[in-house]
Every structure is written in structure tokens, then in C-alpha cells.
BABAMI-485968 format. One record per residue (C-alpha): residue number from 1; x, y, z; residue in one letter; chain. Coordinates in steps of 0.25 Angstrom, whole numbers, plus 5000, padded with zeros to 4 digits. Layout:
BEGIN
+-----+------+-------+------+-----+-------+
:   n : east : north :   up : res : chain :
+-----+------+-------+------+-----+-------+
: NUM :    X :     Y :    Z :   A :     A :
...
+-----+------+-------+------+-----+-------+
END
This chain:
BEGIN
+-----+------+-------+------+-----+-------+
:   n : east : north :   up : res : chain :
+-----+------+-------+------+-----+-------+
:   1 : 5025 :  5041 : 5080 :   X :     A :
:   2 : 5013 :  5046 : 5070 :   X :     A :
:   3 : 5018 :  5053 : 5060 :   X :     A :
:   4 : 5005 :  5054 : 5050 :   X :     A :
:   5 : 5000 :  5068 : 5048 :   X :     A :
:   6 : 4986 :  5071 : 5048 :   X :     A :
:   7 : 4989 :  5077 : 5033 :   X :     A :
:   8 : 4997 :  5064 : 5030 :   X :     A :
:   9 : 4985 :  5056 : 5036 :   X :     A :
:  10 : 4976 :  5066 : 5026 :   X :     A :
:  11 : 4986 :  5060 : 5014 :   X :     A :
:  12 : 4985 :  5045 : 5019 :   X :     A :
:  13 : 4970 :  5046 : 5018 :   X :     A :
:  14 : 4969 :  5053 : 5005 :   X :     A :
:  15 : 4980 :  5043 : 4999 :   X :     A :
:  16 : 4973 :  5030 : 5004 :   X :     A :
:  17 : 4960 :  5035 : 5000 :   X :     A :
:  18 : 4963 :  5035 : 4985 :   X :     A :
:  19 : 4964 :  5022 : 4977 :   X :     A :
:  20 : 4978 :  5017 : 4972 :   X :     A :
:  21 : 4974 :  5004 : 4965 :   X :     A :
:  22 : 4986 :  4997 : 4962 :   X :     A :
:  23 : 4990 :  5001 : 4947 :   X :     A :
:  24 : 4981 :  5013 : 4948 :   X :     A :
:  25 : 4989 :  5020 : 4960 :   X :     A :
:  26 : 4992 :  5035 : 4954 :   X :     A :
:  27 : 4982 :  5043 : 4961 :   X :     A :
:  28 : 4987 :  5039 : 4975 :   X :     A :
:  29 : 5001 :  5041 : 4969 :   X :     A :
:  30 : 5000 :  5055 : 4966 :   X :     A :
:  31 : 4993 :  5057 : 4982 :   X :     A :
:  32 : 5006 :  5050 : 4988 :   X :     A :
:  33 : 5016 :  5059 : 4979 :   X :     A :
:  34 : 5008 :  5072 : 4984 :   X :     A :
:  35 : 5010 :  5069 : 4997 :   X :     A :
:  36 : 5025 :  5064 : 4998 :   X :     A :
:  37 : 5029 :  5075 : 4988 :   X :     A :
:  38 : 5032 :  5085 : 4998 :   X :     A :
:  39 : 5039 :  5075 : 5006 :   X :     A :
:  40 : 5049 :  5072 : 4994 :   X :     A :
:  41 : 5060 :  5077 : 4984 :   X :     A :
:  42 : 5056 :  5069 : 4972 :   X :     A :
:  43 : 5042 :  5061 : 4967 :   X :     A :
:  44 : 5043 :  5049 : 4958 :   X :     A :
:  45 : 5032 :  5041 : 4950 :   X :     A :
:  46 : 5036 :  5028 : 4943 :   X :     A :
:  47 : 5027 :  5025 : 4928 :   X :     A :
:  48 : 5016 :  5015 : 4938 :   X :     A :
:  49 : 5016 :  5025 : 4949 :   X :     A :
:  50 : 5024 :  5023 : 4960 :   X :     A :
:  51 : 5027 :  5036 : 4967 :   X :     A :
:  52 : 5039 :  5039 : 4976 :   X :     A :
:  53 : 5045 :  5050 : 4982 :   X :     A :
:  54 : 5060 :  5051 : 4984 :   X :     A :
:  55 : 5067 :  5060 : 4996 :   X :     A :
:  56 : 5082 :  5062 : 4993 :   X :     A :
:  57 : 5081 :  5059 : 4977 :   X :     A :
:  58 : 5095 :  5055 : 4971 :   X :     A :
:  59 : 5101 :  5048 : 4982 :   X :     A :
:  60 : 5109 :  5034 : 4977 :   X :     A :
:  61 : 5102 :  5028 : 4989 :   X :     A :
:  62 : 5088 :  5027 : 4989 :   X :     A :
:  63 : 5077 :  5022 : 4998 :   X :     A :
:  64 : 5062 :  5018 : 4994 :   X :     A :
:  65 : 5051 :  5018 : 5004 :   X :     A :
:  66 : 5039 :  5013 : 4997 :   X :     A :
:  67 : 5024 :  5009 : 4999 :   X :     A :
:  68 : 5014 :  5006 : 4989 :   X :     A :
:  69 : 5003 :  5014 : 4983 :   X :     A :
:  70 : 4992 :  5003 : 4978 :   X :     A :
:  71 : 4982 :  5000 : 4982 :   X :     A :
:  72 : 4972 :  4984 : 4979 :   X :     A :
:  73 : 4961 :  4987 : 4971 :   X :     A :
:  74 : 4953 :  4979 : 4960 :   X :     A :
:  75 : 4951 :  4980 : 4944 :   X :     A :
:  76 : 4939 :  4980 : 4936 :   X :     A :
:  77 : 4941 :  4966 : 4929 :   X :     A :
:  78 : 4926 :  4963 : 4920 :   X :     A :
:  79 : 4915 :  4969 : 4920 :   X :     A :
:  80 : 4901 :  4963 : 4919 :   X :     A :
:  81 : 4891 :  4964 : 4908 :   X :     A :
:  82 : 4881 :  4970 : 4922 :   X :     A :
:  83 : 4891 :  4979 : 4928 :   X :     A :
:  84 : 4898 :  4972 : 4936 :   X :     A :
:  85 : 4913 :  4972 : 4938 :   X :     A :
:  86 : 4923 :  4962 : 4943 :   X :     A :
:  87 : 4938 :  4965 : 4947 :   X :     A :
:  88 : 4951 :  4959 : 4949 :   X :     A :
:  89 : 4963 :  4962 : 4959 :   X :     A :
:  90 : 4971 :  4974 : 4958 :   X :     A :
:  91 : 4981 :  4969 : 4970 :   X :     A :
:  92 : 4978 :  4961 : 4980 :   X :     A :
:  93 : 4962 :  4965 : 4982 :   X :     A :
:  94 : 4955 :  4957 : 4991 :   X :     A :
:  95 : 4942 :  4952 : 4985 :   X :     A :
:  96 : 4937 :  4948 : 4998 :   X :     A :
:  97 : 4934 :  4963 : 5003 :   X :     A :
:  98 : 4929 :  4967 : 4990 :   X :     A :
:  99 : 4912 :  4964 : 4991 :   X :     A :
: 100 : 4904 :  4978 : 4996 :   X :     A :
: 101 : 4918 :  4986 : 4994 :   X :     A :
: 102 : 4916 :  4999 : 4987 :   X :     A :
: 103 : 4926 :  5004 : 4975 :   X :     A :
: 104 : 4931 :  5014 : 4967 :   X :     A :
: 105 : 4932 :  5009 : 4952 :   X :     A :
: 106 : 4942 :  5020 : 4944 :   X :     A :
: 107 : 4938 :  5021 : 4931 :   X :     A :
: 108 : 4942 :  5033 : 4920 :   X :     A :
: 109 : 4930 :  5039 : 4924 :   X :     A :
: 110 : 4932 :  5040 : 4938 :   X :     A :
: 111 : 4930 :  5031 : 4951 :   X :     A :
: 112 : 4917 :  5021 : 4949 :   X :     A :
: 113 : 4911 :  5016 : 4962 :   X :     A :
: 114 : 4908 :  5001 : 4965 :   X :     A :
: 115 : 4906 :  4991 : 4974 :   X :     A :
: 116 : 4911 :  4975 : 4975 :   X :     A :
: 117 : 4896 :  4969 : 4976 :   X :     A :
: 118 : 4894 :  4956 : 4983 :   X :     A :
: 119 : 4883 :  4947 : 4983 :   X :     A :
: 120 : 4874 :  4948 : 4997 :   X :     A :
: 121 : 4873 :  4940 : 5008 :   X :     A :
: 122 : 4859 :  4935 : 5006 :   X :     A :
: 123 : 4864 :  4929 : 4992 :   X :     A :
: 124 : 4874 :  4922 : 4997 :   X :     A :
: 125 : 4868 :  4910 : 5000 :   X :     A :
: 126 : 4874 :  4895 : 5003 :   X :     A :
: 127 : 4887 :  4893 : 4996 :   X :     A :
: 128 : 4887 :  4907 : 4990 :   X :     A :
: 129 : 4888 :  4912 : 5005 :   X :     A :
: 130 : 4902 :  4909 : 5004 :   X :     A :
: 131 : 4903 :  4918 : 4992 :   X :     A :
: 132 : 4918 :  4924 : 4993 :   X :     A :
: 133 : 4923 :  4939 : 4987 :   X :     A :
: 134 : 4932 :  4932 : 4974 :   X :     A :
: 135 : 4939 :  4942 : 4963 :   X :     A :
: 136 : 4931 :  4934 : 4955 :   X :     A :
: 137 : 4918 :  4937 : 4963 :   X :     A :
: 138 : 4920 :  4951 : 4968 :   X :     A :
: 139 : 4914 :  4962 : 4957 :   X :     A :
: 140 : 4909 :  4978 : 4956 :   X :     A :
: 141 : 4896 :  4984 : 4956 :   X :     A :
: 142 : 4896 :  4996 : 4949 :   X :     A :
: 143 : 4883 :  4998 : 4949 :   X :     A :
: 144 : 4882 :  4997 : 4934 :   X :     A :
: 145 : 4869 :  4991 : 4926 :   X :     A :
: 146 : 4879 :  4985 : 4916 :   X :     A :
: 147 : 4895 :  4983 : 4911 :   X :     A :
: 148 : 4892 :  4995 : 4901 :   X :     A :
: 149 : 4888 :  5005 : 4912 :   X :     A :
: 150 : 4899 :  5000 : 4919 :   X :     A :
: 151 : 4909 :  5004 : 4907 :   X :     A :
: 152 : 4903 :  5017 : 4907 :   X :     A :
: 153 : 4906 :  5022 : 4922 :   X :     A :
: 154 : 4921 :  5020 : 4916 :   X :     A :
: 155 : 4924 :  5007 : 4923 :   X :     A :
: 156 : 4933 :  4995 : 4916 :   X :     A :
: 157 : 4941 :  4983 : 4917 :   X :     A :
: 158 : 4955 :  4989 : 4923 :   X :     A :
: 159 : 4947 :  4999 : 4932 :   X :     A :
: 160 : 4953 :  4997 : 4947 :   X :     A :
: 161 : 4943 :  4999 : 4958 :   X :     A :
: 162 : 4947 :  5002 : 4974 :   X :     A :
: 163 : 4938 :  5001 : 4985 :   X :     A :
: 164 : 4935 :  5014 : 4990 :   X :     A :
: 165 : 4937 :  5014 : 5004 :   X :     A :
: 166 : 4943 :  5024 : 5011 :   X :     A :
: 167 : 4955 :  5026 : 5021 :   X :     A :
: 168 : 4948 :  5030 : 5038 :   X :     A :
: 169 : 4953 :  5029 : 5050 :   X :     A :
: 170 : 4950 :  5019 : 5060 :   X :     A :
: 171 : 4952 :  5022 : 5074 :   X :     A :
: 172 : 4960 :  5033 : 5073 :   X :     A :
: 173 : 4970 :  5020 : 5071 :   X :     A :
: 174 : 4971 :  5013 : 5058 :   X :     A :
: 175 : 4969 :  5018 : 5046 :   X :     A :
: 176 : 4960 :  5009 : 5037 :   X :     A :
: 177 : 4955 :  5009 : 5021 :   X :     A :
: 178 : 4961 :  5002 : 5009 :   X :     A :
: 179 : 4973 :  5004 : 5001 :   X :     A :
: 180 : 4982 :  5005 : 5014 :   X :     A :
: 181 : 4989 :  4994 : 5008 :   X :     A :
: 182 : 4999 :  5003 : 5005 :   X :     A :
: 183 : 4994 :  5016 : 5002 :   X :     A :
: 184 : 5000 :  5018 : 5016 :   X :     A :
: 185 : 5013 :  5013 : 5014 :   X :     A :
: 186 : 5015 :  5025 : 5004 :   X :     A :
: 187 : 5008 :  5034 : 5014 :   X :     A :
: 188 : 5019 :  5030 : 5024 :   X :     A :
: 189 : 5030 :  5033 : 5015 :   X :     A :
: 190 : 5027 :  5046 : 5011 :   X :     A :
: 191 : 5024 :  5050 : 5026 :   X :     A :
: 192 : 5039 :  5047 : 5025 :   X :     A :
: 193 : 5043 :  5055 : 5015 :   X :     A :
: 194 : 5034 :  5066 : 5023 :   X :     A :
: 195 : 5042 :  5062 : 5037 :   X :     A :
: 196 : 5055 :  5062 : 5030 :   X :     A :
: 197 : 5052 :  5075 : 5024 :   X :     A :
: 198 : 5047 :  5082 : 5036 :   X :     A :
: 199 : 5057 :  5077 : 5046 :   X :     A :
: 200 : 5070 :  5082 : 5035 :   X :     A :
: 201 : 5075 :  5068 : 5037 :   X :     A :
: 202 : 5087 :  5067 : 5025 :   X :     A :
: 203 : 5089 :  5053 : 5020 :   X :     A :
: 204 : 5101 :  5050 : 5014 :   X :     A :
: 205 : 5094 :  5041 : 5002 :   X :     A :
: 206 : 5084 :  5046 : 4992 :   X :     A :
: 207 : 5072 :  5040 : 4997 :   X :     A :
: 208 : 5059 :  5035 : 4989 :   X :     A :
: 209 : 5046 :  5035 : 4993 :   X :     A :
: 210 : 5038 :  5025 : 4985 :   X :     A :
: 211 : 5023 :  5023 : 4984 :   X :     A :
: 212 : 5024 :  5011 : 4972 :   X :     A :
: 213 : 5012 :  5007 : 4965 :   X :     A :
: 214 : 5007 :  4993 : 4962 :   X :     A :
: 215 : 5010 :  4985 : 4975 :   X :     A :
: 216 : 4998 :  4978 : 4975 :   X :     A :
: 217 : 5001 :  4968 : 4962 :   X :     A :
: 218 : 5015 :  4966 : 4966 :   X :     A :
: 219 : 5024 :  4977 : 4970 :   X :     A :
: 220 : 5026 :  4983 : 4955 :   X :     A :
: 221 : 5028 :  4997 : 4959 :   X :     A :
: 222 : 5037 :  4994 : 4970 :   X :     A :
: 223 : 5045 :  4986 : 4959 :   X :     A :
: 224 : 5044 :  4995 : 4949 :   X :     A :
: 225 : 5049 :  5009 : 4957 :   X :     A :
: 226 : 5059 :  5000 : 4964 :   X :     A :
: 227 : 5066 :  4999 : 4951 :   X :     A :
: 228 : 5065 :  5014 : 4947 :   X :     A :
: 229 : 5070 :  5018 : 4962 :   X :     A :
: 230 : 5080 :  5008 : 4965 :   X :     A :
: 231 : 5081 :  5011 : 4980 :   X :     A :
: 232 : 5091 :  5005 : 4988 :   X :     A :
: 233 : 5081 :  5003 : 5000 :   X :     A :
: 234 : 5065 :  5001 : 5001 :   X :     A :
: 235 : 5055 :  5002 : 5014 :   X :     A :
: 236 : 5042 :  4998 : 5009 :   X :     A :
: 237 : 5029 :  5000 : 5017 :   X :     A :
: 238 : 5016 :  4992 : 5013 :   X :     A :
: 239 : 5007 :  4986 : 5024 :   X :     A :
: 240 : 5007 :  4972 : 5033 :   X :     A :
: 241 : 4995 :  4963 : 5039 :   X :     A :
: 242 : 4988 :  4968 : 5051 :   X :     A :
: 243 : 4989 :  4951 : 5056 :   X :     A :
: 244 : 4981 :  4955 : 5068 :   X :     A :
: 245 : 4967 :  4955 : 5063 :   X :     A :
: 246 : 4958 :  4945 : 5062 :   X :     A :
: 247 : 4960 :  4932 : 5052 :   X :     A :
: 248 : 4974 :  4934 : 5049 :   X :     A :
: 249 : 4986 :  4926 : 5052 :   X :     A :
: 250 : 4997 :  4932 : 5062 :   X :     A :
: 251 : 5006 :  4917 : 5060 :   X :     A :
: 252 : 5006 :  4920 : 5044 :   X :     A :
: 253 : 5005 :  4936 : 5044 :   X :     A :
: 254 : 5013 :  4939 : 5055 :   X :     A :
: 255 : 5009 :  4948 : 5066 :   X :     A :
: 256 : 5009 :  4962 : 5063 :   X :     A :
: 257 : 4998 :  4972 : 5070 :   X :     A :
: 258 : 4994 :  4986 : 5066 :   X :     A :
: 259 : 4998 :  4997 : 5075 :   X :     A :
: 260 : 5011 :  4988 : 5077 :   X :     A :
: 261 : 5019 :  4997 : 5068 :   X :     A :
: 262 : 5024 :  4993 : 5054 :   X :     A :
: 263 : 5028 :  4979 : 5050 :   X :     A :
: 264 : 5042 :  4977 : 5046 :   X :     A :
: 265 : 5044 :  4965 : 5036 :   X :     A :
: 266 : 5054 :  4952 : 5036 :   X :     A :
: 267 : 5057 :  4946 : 5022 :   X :     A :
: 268 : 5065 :  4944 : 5012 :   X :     A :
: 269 : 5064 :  4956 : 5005 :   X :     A :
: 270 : 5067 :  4968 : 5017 :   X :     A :
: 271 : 5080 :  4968 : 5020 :   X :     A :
: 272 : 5083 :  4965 : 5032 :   X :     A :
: 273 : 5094 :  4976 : 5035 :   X :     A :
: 274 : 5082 :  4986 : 5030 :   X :     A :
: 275 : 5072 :  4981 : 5038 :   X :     A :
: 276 : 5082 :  4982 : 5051 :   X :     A :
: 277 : 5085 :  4996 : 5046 :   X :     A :
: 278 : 5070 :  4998 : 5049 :   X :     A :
: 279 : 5067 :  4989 : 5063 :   X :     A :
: 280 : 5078 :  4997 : 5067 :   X :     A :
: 281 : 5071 :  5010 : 5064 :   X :     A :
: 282 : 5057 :  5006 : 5070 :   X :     A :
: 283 : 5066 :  5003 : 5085 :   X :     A :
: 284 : 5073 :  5015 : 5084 :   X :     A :
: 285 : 5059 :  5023 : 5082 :   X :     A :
: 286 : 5052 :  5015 : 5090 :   X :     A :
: 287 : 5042 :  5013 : 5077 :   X :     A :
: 288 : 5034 :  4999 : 5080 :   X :     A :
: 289 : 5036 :  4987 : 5071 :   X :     A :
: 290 : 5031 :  4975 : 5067 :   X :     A :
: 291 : 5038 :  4963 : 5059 :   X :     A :
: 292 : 5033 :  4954 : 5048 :   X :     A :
: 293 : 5038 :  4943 : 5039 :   X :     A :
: 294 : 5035 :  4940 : 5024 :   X :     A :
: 295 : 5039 :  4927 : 5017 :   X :     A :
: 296 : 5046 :  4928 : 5005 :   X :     A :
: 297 : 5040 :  4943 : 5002 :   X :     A :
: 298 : 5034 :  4955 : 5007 :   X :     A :
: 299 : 5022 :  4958 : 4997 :   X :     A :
: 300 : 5025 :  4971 : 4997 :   X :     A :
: 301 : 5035 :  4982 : 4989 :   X :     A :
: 302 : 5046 :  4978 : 4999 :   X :     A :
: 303 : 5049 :  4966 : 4989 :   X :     A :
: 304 : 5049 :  4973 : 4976 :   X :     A :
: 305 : 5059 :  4985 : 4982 :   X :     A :
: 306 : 5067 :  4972 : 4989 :   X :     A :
: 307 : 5070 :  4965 : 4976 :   X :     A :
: 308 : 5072 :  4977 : 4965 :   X :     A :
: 309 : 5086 :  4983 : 4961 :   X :     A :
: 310 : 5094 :  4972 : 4966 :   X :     A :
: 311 : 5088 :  4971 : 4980 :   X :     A :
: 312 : 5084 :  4983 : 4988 :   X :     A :
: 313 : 5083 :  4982 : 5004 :   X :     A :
: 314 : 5068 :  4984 : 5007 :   X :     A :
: 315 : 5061 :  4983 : 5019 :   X :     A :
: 316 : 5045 :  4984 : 5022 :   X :     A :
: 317 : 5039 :  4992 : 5031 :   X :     A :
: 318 : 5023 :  4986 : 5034 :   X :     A :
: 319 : 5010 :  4994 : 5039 :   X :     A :
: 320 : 5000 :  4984 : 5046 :   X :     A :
: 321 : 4987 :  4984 : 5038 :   X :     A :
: 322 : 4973 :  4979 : 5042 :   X :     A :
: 323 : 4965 :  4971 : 5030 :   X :     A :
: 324 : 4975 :  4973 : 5019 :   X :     A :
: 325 : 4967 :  4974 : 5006 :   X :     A :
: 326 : 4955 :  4978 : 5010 :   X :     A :
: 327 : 4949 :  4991 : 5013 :   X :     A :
: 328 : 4951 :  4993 : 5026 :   X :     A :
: 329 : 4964 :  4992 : 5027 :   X :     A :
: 330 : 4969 :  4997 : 5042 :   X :     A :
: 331 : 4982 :  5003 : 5047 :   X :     A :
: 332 : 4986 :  5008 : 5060 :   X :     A :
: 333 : 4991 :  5023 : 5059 :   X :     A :
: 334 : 5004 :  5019 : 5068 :   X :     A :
: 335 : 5008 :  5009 : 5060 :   X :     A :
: 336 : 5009 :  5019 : 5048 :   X :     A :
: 337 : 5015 :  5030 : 5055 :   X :     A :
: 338 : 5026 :  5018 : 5060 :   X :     A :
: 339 : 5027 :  5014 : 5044 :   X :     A :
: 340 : 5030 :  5029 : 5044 :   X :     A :
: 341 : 5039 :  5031 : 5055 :   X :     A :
: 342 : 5048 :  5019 : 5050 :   X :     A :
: 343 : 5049 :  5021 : 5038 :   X :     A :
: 344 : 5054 :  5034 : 5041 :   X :     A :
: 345 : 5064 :  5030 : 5050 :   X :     A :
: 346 : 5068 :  5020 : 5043 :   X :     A :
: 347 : 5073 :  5029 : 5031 :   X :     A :
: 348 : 5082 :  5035 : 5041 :   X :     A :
: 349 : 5090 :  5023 : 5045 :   X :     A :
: 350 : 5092 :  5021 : 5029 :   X :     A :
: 351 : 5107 :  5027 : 5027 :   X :     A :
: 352 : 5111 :  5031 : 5012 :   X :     A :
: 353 : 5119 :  5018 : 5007 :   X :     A :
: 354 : 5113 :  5008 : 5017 :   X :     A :
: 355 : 5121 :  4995 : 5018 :   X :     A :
: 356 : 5109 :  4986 : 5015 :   X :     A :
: 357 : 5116 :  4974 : 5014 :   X :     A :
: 358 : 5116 :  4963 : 5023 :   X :     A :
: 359 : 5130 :  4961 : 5023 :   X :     A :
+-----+------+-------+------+-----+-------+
END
């Protein structure tokens, strides 16, 4: 069942559109708080910019549903005496895509444009054919004569730059731009709260809506708000690999497929009476799913809510993604309205007090 809007559509757009590097996430905050603010009865803002939203607020039972708000991205890291700028990771960028890319430089002075120059093909010659994009290789073109001028457009080690590409639609199918990874998990939640608001559904739980910051270099947000909210349950949404494509490995990835529904994840850290809670949820709605393992860890939130405050029963909820970490990341619309749906069913079967235990 689609349950996307054209207007939640219209905020989906604008959300991924704007840049979230990862430490640098505040202006896509406040565009996710505007739109769940109606939806909710309370907003929160932690001191490195995780936002939430809480339905029921003061309940001694509380339930998190959480995605993440960050985006990859690079930092200025030297400068050139001629101009030129060289960077280094802010998350896991991938250095491969990065020659003829266009991006955004934010600088106090506003954005600078720039592009990842690379050497032509006619000058690769021999050995040097082989050429390979490296951090160490990979640089900015500014279009500045010299490392003063480049000081003076107001751009300097620390500055984070994003490529520039913007969300379309591809086939009226899937949607495809960068920063998907998560941006969407958090759009899914808040079309949550949206849902839950809309339909009157009453939980018996305060429940938090949590869009945490700083995924990308380790789950820190998710760590951090998991000890100020100390919730008794956690869904988690991020995205999964597309293993369908070409050059990747279904024996070692697994075999998930988008426009399959989401992906529902085995491991040590989802509890297993959480994620039968959830299977159980997708039958009764007839919501589609697929299944995945991960050895020893998830990579994603999921682990950081799992091992806080003792141990808190967490489950992980995935969106199949095309090209992670590059800018054309794709997503089948159904899957993200069936992330939607079962996340929102889901919630229902959660009773105030639920027995977790195994036993």
C-alpha cells in the first residue's frame, strides 16, 4: 500500500537535496523537525544535533524508532602553494567515483563551487594508464591562480565539501541521488509519526522518533542519544545492498533485490523475540520481506541501541539500495513505502511492559 504523499514526496526531495555532512548535519535537522512537528507532542535536540520527536511523552516504557541523518562527504586537508586542494575522508567516501564530480565547498562565506580534476586520457600513457583515483591522488580545482586566492574565496583546512548532485526520479520507479544512505531512513520515520498521527492510533509507550547525527564514523549519535533516552526497545532503519547488480557477490552479500520489500536482519544484536514481533507483522499485512545475515555486527545504529543501558532489544529494519556511497544511489519507491508500513505495524504489536526476555 503507497502511502507517500505528493507533499511528503515534496519534503523527501527538498530533505535529500540539502547536504548533511556528517558533523555538520544542523541544516537538515531543522528541515526533518519542521516537518514531524505537527505529527508530534514533544521535540528534542541532543548538544551534537540528534533530533527526535516523542508521541506519548512521560510514559515509563519507552520505544525508539531511529535512522540516521549524515550524510559521506570529504574535508579540505592541504592546500597547495598553486591552488589546488587535496581532502580526506569524512565517512566512508569512496575515492573511486570522485574524478569529474562536481561539489559544494561550505566555507563562512558561503558555498564555493569545485570540481575533482583528473588527468586526461591522452596523458595516460603506458604504466600511467593504470592510474587509479587514491585519497592520496584525488584533489579540487578551485579554479584559483594561487593558495592565496584560494584563502580569500573563505575556503580552509576543516572545510567539508559534498558533491552536488541532486535527488530525480528514475522511471517513475526508483528514486536515485546521493545521501540516501540514510536521509531516507529518517524520512520513513517521520512519515510514521505522520501516519500514526493521522490514523489516531494511541500507543501505550512514549514513543521516540530519532533522526541521530554522526553514523557514518561510528554510530556516535546513536550512542550518545541512546544514553540520554534510555528506551526499552529500538527499530532501526538504514539501507542494505542491492546484491543483484552486476560485480557483486550474492554467496558473500546475500541475496536481497530491490523492489522485494525491506530487508530484515539475523545477528547477534536484533533480538530475536523483536524481530519475530516484526516477521510476524509483515504476514499479518501482507508487507513483503526479505532476509539477511550479518556476522558478528550489523554496521549500523542497531548495534549502539542493542548494547546501551544494560541491553536493549533492537531489531533492524533495511531499505535495498543501488551504489551505496556514490551519487546515484537508487531505491525502489515500494520498498520505502513497505519500510513505512512495517514499521508502522509493527509499533502496534509493541504492548506497554513487553516481556522481552527470552525466558
Amino acid at each position: 500500500m503507497s502511502v507517500i504523499t505528493a507533499q511528503s514526496e515534496q519534503f523527501l526531495f527538498q530533505y535529500l537535496n540539502n547536504a548533511s555532512p556528517t558533523g555538520f548535519e544542523s541544516a537538515g535537522q531543522k528541515l526533518w523537525l519542521a516537518y514531524i512537528r505537527p505529527f508530534v507532542h514533544e521535540t528534542g535536540l541532543d548538544n551534537y544535533g540528534t533530533a527526535y520527536g516523542i508521541i506519548n511523552p512521560g510514559k515509563d516504557f519507552k520505544v525508539v524508532i531511529e535512522g540516521h541523518a549524515d550524510e559521506i562527504s570529504w574535508f579540505v586537508n592541504f592546500i597547495t602553494d598553486d591552488g589546488f586542494l587535496h581532502v580526506v575522508r569524512n565517512g566512508g567516501s569512496d575515492q573511486m567515483i570522485a574524478p569529474s564530480k562536481r561539489v559544494n565547498i561550505h566555507t563562512p562565506k558561503g558555498i564555493v563551487k569545485g570540481i575533482f580534476g583528473w588527468p586526461a586520457i591522452h596523458t595516460r600513457n603506458g604504466e600511467e594508464n593504470n592510474l587509479a583515483p587514491k585519497v592520496d591522488n584525488i584533489f579540487i580545482d578551485v579554479g584559483a591562480k594561487n593558495k592565496e586566492e584560494v584563502l580569500e574565496m573563505g575556503v580552509h583546512v576543516g572545510c567539508v565539501l559534498v558533491y552536488e548532485d541532486e535527488v530525480i526520479a528514475l522511471n517513475d520507479r526508483y528514486y536515485v541521488g546521493r545521501a540516501l544512505d540514510n536521509r531516507i531512513g529518517g524520512f520513513c520515520i517521520a512519515e510514521v509519526a505522520r501516519l500514526l498521527h493521522e490514523n489516531k492510533i494511541e500507543l501505550p509507550y512514549s514513543l521516540y522518533i530519532v533522526n541521530s547525527v554522526q553514523e557514518e564514523v561510528g554510530l556516535r549519535g546513536a550512542e550518545m542519544i541512546a544514553q540520554s533516552i534510555k528506551p526499552q526497545v529500538a527499530i532501526v532503519t538504514d539501507v542494505t545492498h542491492d546484491t543483484n547488480t552486476p560485480l557483486i557477490s550474492k554467496k558473500k552479500f546475500g541475496d536481497v533485490k530491490c523492489g522485494n520489500g525491506p530487508s530484515v536482519t539475523y545477528a547477534p544484536a536484533v533480538h530475536n523475540k523483536l524481530l519475530s514481533l516484526i516477521i510476524d507483522a509483515a504476514t499479518a499485512n501482507d508487507i513483503p520481506f526479505q532476509r539477511e545475515a550479518a556476522s558478528r555486527r550489523t554496521g549500523t545504529d542497531t548495534d549502539a541501541f542493542a548494547y546501551s543501558n544494560g541491553g536493549v532489544p533492537s531489531a533492524l529494519i533495511s531499505l535495498p539500495l543501488r551504489y551505496m556511497h556514490t551519487t546515484v544511489e537508487m531505491a525502489h519507491k515500494d520498498d520505502v513505502n513497505n519500510v513505512i508500513n512495517l514499521i508502522y505495524h509493527s509499533l502496534q504489536k509493541i504492548e506497554y511492559q513487553h516481556n522481552f526476555k527470552y525466558f
